[in-house]
N, C-alpha and C positions, 0 to 999 in steps of 0.2 A: 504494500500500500504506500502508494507517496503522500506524504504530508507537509505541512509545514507548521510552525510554531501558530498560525491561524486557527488550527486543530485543537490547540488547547489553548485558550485564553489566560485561564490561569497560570501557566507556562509560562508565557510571556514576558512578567515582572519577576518570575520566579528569580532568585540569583543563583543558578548551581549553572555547570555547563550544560551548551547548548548538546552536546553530544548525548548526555544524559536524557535532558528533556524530551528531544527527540525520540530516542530510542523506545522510553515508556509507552509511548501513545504510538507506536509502529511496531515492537517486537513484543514477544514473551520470554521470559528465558527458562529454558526447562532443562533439568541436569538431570545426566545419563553416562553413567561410568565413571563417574568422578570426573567430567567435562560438562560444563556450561554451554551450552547451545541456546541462539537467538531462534524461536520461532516467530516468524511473519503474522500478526495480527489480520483479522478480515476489520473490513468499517466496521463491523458493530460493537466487534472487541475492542479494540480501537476507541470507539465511541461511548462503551460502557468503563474502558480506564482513563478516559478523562473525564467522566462525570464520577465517577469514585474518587477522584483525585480532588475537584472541585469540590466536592462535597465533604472531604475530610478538611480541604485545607480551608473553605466559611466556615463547617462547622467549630473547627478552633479558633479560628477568629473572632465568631459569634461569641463561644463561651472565656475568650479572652477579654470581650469588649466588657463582659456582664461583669464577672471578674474586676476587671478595672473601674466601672461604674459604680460595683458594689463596695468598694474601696473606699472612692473617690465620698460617695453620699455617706457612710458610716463611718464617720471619721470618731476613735474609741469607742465605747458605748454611748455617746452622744451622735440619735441622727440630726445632721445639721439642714437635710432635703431629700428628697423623694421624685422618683421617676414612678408614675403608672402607666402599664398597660391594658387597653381596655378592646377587648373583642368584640366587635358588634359586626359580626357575620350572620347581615340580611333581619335580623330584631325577629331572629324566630323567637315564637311563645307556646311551647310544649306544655300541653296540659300536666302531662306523664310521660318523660322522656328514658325513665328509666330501663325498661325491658330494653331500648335498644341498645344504651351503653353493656348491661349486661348479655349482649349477645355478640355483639363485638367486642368490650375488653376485660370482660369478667374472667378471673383466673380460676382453676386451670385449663379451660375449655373455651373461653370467647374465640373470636376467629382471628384478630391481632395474638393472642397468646399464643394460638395452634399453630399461625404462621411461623412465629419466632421458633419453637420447640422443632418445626418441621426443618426449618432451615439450619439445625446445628446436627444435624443427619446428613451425613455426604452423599449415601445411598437414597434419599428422600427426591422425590418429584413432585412437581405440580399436583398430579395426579395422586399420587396418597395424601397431600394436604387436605385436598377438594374431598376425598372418601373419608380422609377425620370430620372436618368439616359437615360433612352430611350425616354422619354415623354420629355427633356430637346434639345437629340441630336440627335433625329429624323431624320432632314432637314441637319445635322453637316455631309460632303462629305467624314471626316476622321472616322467617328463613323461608326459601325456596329451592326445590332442587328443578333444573330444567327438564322438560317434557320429552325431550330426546337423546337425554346421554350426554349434553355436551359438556366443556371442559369448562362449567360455568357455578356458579349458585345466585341465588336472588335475594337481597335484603330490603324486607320493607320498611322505607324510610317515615319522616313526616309529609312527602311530598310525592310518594308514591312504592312503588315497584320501580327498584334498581337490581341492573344484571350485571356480575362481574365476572370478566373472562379471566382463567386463574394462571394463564401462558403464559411462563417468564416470571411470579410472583415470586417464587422460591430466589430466582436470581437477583432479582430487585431487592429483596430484602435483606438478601446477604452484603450485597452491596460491598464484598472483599474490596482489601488495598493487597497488590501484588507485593511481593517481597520487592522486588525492584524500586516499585515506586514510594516503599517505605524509606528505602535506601537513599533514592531521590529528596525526599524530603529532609533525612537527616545530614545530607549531604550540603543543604542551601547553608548560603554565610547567612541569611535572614537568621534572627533568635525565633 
């Protein structure tokens, strides 16, 4: 795959060399006989190690900024100010919102928990999440299984029947950093 440091943005300011850079988001490197061999990424690999990458390197930044925020405003046990964050995503008004958080993140079975437990299984797929999944929310009045087998389930929201296809889930939520690009990271003069 040809690329260029356009391919990863974050890349770009990064400070470690370019030849580094480069290489994350165009090879893999897989060892075999006590020799390091570069395999050739497709786009999608490719595209899924630079948003793993992007995503480790906001989310320390995000928890670096909080960090320094939380510093900055609690200066000893004296707070001297305060920052609020206020959610108002759309001013819903759930009569009774409960059943559904318990069906999504209620441990040890909501479908966020079954995800995570599936995904620390190497031999795990799509496909045995979706049959926990179903085997879990069965009897559940907000759950759905689809009418034809597919590789899907249905939760009902406050705004309807929603369908989610489960292809790729397992890998999404792994969301791995390659040894490489940890290397990468430790590698930058940035602190």
């Amino acid at each position: 795959m040809k690329t260029s440091n356009r391919s990863c943005p974050p890349c770009r300011s990064w400070a470690s060399r370019r030849t580094s850079r480069t290489r994350f988001s165009e090879f893999s490197p897989q060892e075999a006989r006590n020799e390091r061999l570069l395999t050739a990424l497709t786009i999608d690999q490719a595209l899924d190690a630079r948003d793993a990458f992007a995503k480790a390197l906001y989310s320390s930044l995000f928890a670096w900024l909080v960090a320094r925020i939380n510093h900055i405003v609690y200066k000893g046990s004296k707070r001297t100010s305060a920052i609020s964050i206020l959610d108002i995503f759309g001013f819903e008004d759930f009569k009774d919102n409960q059943p559904i958080i318990h069906l999504l993140s209620k441990k040890p079975v909501g479908i966020l928990h079954l995800l995570d437990d599936e995904s620390n299984f190497p031999r795990a797929t799509d496909f045995s999440f979706l049959e926990k999944c179903h085997y879990n929310h069965a009897l559940n009045e907000l759950y759905s299984r689809p009418r034809l087998n597919g590789p899907e389930f249905g939760v009902r929201h406050f705004a309807g029947q929603v369908w989610y296809n489960v292809e790729g889930f397992l890998d999404k939520n792994r969301d791995t950093l390659r040894t490489d690009v940890v290397d990468l990271l430790i590698s930058s003069s940035i602190p």
